[in-house]
N, CA, C and O atoms as a Tripos MOL2 file, in Angstrom:
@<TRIPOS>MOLECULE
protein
  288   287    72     0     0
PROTEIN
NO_CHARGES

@<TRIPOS>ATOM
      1 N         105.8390  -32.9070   32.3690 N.3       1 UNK1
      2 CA        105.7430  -34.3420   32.5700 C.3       1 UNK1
      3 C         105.6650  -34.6610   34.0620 C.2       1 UNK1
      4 O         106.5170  -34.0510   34.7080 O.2       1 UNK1
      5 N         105.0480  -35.2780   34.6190 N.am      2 UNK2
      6 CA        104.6210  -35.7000   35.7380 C.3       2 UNK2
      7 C         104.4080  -36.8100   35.8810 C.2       2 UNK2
      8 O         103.2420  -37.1700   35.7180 O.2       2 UNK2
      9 N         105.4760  -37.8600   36.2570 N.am      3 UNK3
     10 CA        105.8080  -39.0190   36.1030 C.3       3 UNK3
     11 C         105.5840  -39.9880   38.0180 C.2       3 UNK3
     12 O         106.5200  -39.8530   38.8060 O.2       3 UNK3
     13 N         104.9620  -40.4090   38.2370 N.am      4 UNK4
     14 CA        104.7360  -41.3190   39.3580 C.3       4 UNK4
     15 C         105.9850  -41.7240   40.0810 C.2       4 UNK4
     16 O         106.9080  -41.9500   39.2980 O.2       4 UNK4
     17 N         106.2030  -41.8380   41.0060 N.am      5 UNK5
     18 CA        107.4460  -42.2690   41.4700 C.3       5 UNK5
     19 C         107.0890  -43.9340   41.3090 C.2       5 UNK5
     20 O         106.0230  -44.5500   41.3190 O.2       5 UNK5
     21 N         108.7070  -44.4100   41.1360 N.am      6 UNK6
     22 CA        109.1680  -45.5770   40.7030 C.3       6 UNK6
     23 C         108.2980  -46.5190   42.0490 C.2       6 UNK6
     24 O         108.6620  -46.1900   43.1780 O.2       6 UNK6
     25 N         107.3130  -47.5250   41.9820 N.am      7 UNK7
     26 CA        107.4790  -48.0990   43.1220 C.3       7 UNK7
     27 C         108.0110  -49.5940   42.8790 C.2       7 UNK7
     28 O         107.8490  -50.1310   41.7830 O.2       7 UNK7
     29 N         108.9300  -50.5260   44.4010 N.am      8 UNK8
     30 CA        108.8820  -51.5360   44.0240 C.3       8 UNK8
     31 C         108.2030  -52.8150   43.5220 C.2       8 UNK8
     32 O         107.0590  -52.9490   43.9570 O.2       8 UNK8
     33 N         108.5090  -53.4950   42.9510 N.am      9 UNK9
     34 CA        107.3970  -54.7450   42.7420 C.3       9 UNK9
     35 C         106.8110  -55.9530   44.1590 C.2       9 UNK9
     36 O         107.6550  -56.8200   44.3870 O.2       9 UNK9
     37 N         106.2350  -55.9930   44.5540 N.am     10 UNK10
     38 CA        105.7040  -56.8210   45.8050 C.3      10 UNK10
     39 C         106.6810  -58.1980   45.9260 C.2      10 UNK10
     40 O         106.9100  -58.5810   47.0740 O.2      10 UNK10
     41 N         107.1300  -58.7830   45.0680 N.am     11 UNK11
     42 CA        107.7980  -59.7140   45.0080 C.3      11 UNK11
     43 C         109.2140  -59.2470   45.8070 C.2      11 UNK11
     44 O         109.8070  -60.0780   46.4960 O.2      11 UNK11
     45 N         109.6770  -57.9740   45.6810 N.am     12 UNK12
     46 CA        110.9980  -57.6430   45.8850 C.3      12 UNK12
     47 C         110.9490  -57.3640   47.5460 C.2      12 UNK12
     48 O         111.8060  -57.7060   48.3600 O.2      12 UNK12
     49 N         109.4080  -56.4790   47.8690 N.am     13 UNK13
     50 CA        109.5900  -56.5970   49.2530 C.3      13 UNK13
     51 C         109.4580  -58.0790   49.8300 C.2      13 UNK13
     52 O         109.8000  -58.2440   51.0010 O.2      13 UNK13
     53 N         108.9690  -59.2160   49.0670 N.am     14 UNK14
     54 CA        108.5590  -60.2980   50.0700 C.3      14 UNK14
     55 C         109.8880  -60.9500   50.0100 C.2      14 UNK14
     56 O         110.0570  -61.8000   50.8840 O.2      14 UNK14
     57 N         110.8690  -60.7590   49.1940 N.am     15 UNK15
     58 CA        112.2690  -61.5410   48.9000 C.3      15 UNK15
     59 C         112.7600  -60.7580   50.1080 C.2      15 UNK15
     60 O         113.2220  -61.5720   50.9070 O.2      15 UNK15
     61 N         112.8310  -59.8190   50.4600 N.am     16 UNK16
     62 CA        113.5230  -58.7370   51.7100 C.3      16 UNK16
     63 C         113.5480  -58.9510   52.9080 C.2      16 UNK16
     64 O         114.3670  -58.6670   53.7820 O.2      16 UNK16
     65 N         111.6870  -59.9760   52.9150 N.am     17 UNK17
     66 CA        111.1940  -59.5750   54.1940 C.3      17 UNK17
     67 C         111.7630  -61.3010   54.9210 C.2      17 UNK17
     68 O         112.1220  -61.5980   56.0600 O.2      17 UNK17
     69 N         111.6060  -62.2270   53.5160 N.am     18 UNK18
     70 CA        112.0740  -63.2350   53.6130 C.3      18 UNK18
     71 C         113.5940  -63.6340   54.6560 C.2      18 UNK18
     72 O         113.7710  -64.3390   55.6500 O.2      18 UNK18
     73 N         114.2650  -62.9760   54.0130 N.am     19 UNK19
     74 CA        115.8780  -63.5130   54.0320 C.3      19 UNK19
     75 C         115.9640  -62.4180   55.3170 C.2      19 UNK19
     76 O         116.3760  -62.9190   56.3630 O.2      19 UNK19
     77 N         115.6220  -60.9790   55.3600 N.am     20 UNK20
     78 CA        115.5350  -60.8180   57.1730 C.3      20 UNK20
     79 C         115.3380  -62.0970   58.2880 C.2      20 UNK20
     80 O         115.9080  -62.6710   59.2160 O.2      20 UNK20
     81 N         114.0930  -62.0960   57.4820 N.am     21 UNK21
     82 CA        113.0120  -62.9190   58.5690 C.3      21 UNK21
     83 C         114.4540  -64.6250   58.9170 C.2      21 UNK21
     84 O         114.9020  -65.0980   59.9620 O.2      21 UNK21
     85 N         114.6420  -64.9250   57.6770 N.am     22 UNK22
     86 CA        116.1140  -66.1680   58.0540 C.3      22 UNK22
     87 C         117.0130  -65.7370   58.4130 C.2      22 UNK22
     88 O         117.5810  -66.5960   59.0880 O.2      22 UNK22
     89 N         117.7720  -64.5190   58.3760 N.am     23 UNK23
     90 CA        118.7830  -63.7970   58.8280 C.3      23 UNK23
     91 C         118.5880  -63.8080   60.5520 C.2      23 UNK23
     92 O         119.3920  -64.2300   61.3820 O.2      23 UNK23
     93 N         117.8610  -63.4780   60.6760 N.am     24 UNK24
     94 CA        117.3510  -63.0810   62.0850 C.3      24 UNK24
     95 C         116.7840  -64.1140   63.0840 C.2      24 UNK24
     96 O         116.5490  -63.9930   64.2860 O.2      24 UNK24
     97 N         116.6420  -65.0830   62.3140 N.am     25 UNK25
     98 CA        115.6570  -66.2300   63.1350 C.3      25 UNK25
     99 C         116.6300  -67.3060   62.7600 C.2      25 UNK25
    100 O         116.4010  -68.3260   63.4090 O.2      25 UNK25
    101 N         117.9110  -67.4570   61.7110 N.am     26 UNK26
    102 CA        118.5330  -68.7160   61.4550 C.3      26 UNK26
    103 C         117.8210  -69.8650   61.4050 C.2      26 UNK26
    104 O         116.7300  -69.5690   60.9190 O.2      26 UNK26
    105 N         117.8660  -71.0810   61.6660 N.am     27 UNK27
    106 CA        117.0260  -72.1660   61.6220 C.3      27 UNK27
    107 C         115.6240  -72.1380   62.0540 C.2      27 UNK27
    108 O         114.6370  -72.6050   61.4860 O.2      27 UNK27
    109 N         115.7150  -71.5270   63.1250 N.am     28 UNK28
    110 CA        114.1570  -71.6080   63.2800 C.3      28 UNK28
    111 C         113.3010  -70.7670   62.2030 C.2      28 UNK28
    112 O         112.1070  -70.6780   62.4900 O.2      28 UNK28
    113 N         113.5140  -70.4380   61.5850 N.am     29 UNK29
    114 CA        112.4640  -69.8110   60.3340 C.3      29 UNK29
    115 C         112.0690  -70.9470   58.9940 C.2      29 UNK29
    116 O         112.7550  -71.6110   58.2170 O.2      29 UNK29
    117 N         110.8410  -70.7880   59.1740 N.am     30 UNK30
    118 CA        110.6510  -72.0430   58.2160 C.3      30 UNK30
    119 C         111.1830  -71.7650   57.0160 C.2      30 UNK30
    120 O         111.6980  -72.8550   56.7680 O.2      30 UNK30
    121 N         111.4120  -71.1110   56.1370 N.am     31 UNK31
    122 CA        111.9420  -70.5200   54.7570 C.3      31 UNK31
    123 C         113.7830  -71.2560   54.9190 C.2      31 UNK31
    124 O         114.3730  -71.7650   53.9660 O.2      31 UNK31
    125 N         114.2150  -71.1550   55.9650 N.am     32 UNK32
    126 CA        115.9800  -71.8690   56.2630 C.3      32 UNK32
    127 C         115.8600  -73.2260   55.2280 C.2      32 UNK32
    128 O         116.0330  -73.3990   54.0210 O.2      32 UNK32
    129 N         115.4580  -74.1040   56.4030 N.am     33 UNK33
    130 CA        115.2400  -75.6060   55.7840 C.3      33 UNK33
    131 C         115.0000  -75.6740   54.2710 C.2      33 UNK33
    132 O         115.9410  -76.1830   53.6620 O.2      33 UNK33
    133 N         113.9990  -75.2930   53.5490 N.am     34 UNK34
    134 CA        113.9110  -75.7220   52.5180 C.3      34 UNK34
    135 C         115.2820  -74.7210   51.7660 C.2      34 UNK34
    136 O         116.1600  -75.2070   51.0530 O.2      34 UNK34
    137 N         115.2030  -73.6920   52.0340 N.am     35 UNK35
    138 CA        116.0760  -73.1050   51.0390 C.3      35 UNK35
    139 C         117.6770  -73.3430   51.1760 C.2      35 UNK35
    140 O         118.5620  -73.1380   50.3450 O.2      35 UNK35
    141 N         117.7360  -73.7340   52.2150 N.am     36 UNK36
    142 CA        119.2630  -74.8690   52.5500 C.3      36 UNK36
    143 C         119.3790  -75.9330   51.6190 C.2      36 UNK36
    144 O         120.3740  -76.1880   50.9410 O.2      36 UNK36
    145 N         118.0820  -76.6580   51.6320 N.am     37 UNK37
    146 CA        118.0530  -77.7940   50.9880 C.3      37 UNK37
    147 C         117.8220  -77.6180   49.4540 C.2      37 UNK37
    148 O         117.7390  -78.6580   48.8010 O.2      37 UNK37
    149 N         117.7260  -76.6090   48.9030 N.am     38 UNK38
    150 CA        117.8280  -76.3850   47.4280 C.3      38 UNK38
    151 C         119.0220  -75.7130   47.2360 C.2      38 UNK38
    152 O         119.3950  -75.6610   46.0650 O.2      38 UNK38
    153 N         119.6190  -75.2610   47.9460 N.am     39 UNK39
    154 CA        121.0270  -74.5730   47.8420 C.3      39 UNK39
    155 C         121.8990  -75.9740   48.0430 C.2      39 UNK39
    156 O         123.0210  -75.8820   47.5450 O.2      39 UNK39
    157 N         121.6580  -77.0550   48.5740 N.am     40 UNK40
    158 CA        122.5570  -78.2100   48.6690 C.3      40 UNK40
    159 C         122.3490  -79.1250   47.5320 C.2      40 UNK40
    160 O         123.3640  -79.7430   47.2100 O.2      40 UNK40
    161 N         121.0170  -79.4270   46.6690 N.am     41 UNK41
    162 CA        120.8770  -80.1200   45.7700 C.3      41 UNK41
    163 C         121.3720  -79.2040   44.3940 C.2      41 UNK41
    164 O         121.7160  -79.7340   43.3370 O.2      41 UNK41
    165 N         121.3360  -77.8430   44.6120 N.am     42 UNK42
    166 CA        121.8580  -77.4740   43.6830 C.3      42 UNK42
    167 C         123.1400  -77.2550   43.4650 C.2      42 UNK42
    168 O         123.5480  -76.7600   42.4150 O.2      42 UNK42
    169 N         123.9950  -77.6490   44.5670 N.am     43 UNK43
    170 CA        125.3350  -77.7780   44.4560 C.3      43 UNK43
    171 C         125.7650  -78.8260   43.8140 C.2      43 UNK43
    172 O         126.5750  -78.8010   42.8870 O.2      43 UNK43
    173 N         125.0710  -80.1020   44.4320 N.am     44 UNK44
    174 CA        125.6210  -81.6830   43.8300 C.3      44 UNK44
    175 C         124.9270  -81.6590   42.4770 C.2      44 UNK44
    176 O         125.4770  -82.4990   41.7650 O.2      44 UNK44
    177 N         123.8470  -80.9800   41.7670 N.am     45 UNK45
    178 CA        123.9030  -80.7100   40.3130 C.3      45 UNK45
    179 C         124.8560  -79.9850   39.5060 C.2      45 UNK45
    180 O         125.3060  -80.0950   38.3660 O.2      45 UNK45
    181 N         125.0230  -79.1350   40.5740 N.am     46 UNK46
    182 CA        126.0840  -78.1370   39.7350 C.3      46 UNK46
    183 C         127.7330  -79.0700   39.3940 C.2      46 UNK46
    184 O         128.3180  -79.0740   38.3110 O.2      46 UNK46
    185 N         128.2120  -79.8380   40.7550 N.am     47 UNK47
    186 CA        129.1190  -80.4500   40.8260 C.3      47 UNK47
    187 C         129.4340  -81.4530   39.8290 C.2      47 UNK47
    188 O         130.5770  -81.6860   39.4360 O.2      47 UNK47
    189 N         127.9130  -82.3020   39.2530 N.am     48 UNK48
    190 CA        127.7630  -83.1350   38.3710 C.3      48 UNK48
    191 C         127.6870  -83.0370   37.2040 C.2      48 UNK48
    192 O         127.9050  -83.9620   36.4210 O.2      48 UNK48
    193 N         127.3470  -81.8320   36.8820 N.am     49 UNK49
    194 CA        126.8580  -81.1520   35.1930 C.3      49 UNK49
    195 C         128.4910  -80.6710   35.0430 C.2      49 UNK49
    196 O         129.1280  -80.4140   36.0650 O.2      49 UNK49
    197 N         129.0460  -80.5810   33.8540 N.am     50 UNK50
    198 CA        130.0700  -80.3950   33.0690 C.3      50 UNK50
    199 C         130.1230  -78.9590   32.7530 C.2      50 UNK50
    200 O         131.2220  -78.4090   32.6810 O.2      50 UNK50
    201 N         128.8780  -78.2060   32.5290 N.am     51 UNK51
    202 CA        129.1480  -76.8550   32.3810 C.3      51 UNK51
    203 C         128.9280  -76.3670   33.4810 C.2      51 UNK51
    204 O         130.0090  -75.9960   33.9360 O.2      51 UNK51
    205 N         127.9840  -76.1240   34.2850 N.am     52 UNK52
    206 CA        127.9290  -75.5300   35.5930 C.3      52 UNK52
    207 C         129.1540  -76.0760   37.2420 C.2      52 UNK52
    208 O         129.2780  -77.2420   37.6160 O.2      52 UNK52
    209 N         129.6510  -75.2120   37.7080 N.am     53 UNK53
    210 CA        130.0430  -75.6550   39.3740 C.3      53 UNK53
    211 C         129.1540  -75.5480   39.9600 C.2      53 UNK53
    212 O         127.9960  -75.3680   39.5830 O.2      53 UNK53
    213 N         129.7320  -75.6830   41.3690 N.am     54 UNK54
    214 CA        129.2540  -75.8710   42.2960 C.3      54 UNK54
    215 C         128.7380  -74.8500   42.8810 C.2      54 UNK54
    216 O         127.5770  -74.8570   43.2920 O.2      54 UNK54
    217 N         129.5570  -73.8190   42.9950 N.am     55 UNK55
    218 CA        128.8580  -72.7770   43.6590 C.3      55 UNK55
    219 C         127.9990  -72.3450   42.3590 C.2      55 UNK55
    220 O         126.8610  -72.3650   42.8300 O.2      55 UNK55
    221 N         127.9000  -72.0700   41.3720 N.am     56 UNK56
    222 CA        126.6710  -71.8010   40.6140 C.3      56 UNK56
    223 C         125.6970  -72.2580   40.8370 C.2      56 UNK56
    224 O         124.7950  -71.5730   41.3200 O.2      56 UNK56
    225 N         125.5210  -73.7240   40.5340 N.am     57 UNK57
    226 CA        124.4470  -74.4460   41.2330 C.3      57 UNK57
    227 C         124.0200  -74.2000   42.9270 C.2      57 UNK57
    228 O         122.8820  -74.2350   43.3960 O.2      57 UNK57
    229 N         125.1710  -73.9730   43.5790 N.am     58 UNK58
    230 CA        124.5870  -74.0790   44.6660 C.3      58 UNK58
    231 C         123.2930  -72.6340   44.9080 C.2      58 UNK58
    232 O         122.2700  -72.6400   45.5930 O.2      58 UNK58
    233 N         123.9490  -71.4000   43.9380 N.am     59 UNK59
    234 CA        122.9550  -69.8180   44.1880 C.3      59 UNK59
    235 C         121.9270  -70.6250   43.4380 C.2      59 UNK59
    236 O         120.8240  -70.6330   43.9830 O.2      59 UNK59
    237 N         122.0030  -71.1200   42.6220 N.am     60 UNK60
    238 CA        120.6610  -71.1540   41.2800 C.3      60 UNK60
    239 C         119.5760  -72.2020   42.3380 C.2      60 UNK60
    240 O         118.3670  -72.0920   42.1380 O.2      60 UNK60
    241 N         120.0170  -73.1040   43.3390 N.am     61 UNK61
    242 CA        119.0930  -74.0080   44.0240 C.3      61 UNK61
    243 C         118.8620  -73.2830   45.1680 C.2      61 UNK61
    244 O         117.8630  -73.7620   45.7050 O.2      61 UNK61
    245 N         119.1970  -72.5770   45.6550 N.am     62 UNK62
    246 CA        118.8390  -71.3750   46.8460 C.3      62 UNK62
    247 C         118.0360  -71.0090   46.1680 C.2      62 UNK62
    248 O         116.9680  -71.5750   46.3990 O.2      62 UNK62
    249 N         117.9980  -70.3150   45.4080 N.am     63 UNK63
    250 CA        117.5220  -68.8940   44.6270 C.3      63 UNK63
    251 C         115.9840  -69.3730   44.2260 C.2      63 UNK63
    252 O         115.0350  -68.5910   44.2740 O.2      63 UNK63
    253 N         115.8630  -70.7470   43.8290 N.am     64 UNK64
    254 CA        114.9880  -71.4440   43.1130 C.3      64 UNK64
    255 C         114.1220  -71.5420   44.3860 C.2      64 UNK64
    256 O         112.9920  -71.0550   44.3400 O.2      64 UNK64
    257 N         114.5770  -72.1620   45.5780 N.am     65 UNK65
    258 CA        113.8630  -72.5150   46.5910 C.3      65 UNK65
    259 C         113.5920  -71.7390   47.0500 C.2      65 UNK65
    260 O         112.5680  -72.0920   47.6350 O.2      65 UNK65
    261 N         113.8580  -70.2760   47.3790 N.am     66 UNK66
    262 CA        113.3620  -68.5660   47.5550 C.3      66 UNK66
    263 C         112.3560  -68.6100   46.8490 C.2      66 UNK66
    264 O         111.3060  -68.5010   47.4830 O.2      66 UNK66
    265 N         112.2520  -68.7430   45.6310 N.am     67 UNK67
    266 CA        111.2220  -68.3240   44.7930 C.3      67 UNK67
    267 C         110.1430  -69.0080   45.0060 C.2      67 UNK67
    268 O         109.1010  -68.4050   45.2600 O.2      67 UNK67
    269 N         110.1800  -70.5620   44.9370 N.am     68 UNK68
    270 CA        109.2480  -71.4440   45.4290 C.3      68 UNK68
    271 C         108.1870  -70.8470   46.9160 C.2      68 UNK68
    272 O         106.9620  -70.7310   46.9080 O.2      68 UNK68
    273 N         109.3760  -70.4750   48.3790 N.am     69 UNK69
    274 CA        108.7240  -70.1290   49.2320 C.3      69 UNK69
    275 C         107.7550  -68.7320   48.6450 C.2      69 UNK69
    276 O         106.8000  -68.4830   49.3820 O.2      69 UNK69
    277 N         107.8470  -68.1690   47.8880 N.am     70 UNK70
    278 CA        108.0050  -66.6270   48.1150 C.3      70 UNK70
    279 C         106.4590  -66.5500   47.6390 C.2      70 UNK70
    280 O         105.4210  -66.2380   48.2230 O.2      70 UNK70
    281 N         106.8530  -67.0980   45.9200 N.am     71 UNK71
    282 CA        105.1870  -67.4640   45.2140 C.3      71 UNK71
    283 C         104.0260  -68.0840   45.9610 C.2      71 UNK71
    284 O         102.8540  -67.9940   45.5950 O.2      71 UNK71
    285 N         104.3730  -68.6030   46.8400 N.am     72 UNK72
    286 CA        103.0760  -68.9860   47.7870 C.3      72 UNK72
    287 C         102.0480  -68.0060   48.1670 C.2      72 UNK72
    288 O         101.1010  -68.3470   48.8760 O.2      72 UNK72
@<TRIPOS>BOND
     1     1     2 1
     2     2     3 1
     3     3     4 2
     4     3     5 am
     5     5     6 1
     6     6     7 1
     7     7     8 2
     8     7     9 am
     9     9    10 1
    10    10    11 1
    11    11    12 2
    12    11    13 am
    13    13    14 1
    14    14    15 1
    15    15    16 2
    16    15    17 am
    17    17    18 1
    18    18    19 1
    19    19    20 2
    20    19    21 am
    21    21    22 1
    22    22    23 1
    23    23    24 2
    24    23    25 am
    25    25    26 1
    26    26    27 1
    27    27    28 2
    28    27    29 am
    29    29    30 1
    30    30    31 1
    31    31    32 2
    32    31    33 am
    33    33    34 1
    34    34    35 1
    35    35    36 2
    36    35    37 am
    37    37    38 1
    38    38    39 1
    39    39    40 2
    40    39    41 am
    41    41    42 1
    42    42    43 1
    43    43    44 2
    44    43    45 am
    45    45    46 1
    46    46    47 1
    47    47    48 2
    48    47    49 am
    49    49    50 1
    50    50    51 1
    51    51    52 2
    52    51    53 am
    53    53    54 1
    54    54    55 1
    55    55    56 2
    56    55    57 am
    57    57    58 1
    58    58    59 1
    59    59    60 2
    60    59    61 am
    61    61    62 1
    62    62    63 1
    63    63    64 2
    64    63    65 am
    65    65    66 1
    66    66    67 1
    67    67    68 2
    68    67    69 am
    69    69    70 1
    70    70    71 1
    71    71    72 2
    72    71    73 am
    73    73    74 1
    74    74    75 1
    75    75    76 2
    76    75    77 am
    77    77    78 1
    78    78    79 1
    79    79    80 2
    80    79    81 am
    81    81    82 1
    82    82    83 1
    83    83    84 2
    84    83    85 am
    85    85    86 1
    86    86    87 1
    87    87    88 2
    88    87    89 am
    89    89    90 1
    90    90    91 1
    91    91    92 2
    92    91    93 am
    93    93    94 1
    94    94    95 1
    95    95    96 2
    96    95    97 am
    97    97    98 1
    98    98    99 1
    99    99   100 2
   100    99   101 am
   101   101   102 1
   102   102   103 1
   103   103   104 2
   104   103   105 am
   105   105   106 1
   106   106   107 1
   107   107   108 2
   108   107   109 am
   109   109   110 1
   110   110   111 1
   111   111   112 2
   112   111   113 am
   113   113   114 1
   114   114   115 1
   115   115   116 2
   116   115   117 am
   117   117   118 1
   118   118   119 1
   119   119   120 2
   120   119   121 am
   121   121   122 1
   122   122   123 1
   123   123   124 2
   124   123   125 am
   125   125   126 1
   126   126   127 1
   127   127   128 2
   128   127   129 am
   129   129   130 1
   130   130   131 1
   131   131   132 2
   132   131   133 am
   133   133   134 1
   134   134   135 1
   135   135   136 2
   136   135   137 am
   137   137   138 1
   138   138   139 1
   139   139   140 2
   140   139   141 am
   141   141   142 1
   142   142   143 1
   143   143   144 2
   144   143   145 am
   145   145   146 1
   146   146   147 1
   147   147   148 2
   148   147   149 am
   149   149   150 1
   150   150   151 1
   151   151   152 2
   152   151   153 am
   153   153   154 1
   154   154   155 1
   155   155   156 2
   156   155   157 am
   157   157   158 1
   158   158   159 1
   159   159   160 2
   160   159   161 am
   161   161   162 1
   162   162   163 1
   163   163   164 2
   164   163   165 am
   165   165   166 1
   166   166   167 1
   167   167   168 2
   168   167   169 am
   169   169   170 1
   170   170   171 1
   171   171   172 2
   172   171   173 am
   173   173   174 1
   174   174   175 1
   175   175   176 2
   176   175   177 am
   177   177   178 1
   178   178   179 1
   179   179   180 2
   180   179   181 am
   181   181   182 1
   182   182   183 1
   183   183   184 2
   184   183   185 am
   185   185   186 1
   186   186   187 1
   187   187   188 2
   188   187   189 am
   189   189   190 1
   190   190   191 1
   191   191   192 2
   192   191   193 am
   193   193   194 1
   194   194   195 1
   195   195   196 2
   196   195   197 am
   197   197   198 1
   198   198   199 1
   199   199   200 2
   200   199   201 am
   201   201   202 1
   202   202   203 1
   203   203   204 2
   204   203   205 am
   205   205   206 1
   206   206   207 1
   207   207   208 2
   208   207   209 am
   209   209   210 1
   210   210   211 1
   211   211   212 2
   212   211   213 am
   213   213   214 1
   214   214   215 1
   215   215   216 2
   216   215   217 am
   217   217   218 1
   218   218   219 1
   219   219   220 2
   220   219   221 am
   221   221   222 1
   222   222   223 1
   223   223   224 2
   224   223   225 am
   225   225   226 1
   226   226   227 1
   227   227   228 2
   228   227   229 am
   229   229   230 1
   230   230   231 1
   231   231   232 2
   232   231   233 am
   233   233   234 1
   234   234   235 1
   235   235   236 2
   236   235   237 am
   237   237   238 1
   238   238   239 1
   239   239   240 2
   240   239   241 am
   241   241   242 1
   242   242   243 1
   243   243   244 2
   244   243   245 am
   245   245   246 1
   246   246   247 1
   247   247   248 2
   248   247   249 am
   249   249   250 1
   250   250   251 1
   251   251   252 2
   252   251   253 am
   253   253   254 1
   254   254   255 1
   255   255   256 2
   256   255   257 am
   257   257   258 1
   258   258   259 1
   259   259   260 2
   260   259   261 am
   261   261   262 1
   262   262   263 1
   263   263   264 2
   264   263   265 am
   265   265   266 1
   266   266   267 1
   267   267   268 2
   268   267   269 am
   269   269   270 1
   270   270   271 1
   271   271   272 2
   272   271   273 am
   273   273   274 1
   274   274   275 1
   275   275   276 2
   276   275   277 am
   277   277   278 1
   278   278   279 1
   279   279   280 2
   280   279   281 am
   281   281   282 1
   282   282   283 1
   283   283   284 2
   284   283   285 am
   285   285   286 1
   286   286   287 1
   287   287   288 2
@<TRIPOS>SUBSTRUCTURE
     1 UNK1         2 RESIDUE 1 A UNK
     2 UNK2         6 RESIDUE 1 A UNK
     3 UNK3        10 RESIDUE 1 A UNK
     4 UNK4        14 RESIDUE 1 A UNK
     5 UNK5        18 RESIDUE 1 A UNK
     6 UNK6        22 RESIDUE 1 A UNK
     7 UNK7        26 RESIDUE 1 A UNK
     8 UNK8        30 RESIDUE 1 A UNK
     9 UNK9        34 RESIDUE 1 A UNK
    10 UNK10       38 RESIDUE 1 A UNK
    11 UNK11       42 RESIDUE 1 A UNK
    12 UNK12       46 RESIDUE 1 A UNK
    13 UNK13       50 RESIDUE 1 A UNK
    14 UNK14       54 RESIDUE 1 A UNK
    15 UNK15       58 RESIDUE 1 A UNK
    16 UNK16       62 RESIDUE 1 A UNK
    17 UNK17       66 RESIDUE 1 A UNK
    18 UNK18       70 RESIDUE 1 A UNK
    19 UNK19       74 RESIDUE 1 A UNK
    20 UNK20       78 RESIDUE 1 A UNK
    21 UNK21       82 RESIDUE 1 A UNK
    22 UNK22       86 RESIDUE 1 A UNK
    23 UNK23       90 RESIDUE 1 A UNK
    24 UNK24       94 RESIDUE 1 A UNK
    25 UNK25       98 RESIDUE 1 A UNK
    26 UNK26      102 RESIDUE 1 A UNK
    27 UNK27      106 RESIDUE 1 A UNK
    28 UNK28      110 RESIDUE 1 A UNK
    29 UNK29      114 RESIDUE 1 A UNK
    30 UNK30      118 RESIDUE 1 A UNK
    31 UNK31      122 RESIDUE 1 A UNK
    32 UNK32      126 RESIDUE 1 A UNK
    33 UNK33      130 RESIDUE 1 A UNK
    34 UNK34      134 RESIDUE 1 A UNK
    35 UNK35      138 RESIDUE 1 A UNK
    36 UNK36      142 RESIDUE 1 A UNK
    37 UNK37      146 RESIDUE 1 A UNK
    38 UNK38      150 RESIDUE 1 A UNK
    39 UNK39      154 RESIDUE 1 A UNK
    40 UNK40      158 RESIDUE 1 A UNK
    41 UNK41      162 RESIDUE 1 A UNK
    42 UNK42      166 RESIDUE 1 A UNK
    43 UNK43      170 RESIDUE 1 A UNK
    44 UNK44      174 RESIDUE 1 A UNK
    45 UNK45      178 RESIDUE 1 A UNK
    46 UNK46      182 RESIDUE 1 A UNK
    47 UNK47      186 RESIDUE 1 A UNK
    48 UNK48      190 RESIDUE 1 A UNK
    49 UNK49      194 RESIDUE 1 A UNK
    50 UNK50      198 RESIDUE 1 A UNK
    51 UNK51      202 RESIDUE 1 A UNK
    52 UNK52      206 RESIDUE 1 A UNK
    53 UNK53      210 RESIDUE 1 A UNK
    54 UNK54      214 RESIDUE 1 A UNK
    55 UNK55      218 RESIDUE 1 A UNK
    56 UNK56      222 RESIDUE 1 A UNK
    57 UNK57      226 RESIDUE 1 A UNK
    58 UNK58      230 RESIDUE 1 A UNK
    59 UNK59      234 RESIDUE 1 A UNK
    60 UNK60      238 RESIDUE 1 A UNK
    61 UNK61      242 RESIDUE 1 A UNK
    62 UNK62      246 RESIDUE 1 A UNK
    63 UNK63      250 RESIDUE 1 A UNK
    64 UNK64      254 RESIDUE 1 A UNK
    65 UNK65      258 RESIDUE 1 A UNK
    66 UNK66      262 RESIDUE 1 A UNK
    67 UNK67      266 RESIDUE 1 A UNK
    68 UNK68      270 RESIDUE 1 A UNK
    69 UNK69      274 RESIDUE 1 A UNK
    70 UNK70      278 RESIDUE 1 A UNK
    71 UNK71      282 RESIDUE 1 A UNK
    72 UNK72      286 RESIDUE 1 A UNK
């Protein structure tokens, strides 16, 4: 059996290259702003909804706004 090595999916390097790229640049990286700002609306959803908190909401509106930048 001669099986291919595992490679990653392109999505996983651009999520990598992403959150470096904000890690490293803090605000000035355009990817900060918006994904601040979905990590903050998803807090005050999370805060407001009865089953979810806050910090849940707050990863799930980050996470969402990652994805948004990323799919571009």
């Amino acid at each position: 059996m001669n099986r291919e090595p595992r490679q990653t999916p392109d999505w996983v390097e651009d999520v990598k290259a992403e959150v470096t790229g904000m890690a490293k640049e803090g605000l000035n990286h355009p990817s900060t702003a918006p994904v601040l700002t979905g990590a903050a609306v998803g807090a005050v959803a999370g805060a407001l909804l009865p089953v979810v908190s806050w910090p849940i909401g707050l990863a799930i509106g980050a996470g969402f706004a990652l994805y948004q930048r990323i799919k571009k």
